[in-house]
C-alpha positions in Angstrom: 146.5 122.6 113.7 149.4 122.5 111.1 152.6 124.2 110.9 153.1 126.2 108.6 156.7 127.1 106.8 158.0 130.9 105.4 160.5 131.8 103.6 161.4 135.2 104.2 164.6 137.4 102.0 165.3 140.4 103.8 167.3 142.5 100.8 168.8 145.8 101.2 172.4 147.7 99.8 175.5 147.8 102.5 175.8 151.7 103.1 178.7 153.6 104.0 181.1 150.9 104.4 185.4 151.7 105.4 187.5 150.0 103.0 188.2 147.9 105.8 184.6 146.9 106.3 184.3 146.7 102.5 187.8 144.4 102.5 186.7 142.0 105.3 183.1 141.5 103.1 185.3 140.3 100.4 187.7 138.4 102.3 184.7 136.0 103.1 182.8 136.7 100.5 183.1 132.6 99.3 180.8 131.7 102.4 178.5 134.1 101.1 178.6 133.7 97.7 174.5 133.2 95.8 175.5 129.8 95.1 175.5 129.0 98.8 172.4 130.6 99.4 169.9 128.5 101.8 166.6 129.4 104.0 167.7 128.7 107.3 165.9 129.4 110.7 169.6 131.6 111.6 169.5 133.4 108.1 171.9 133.2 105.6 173.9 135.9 104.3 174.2 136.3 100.5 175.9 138.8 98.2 178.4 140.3 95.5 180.4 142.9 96.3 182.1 143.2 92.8 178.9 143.1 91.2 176.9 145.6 93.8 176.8 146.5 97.2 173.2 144.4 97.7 172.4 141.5 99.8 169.9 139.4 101.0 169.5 137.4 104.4 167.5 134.1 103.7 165.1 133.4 107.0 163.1 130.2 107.5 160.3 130.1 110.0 157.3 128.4 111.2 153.9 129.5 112.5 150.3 127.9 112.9 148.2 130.5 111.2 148.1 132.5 108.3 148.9 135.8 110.0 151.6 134.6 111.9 153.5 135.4 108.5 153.4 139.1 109.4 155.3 138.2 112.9 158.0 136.2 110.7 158.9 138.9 108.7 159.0 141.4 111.3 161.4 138.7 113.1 163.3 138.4 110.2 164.1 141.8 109.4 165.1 142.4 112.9 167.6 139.3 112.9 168.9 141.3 109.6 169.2 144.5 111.4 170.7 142.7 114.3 173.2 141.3 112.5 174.6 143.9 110.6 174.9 145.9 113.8 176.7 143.5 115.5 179.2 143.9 112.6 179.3 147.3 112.1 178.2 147.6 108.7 175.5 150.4 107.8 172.4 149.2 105.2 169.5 151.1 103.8 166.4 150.2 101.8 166.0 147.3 104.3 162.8 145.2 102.8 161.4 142.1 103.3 159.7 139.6 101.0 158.1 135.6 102.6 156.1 133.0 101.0 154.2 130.4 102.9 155.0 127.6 101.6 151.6 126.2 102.4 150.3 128.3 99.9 152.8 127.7 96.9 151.9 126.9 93.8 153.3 123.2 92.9 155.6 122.6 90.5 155.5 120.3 87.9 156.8 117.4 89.5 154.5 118.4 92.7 151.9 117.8 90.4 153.0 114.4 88.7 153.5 113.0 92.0 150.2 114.2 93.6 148.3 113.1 90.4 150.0 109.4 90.5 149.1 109.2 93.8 
């Protein structure tokens, strides 16, 4: 059987932050800056306080079957949670979005290369 790889963004808005709270999200707000962003089995924090109070955890997990998406987001989101209880900061409209990449349309090079070949 093959492995299969999801992407999952967990995006919700930072609720009822202190101006402390709020201060210390800017203060490292470089290591979380968009530009950063990466899919990472740990999840990766991403967002822009001066812009809005959004963010968006990137997740990247495995499974063998096509269902086993459903168990990835579920784990995903809870990381999320997890993490922003650990750090004190409140959230709401907590959603999550995966792909399987398995099941991704190819992009144009995809396609060159799979064609020469």
């Amino acid at each position: 059987m093959t492995t299969r790889t999801f992407r999952i963004m967990v995006r919700g808005v930072f609720d009822g932050l202190s101006a402390e709270q709020h201060a210390e999200l800017l203060t490292r707000a470089a290591e979380h800056d968009v530009l950063r962003a990466a899919f990472t089995p740990e999840g990766h924090l991403s967002y822009d306080l001066t812009a809005r109070a959004a963010f968006t955890f990137r997740f990247l997990d495995s499974g063998e079957a096509e269902e086993d998406i459903l168990a990835a987001s579920e784990r995903a989101e809870q990381a999320a949670r997890d993490w922003l209880a650990e750090h004190g900061y409140g959230y709401k409209n907590l959603r999550s979005q995966a792909e399987d990449l398995s099941q991704a349309p190819l992009g144009k090079r995809q396609r060159r290369a799979a064609n020469a070949g």
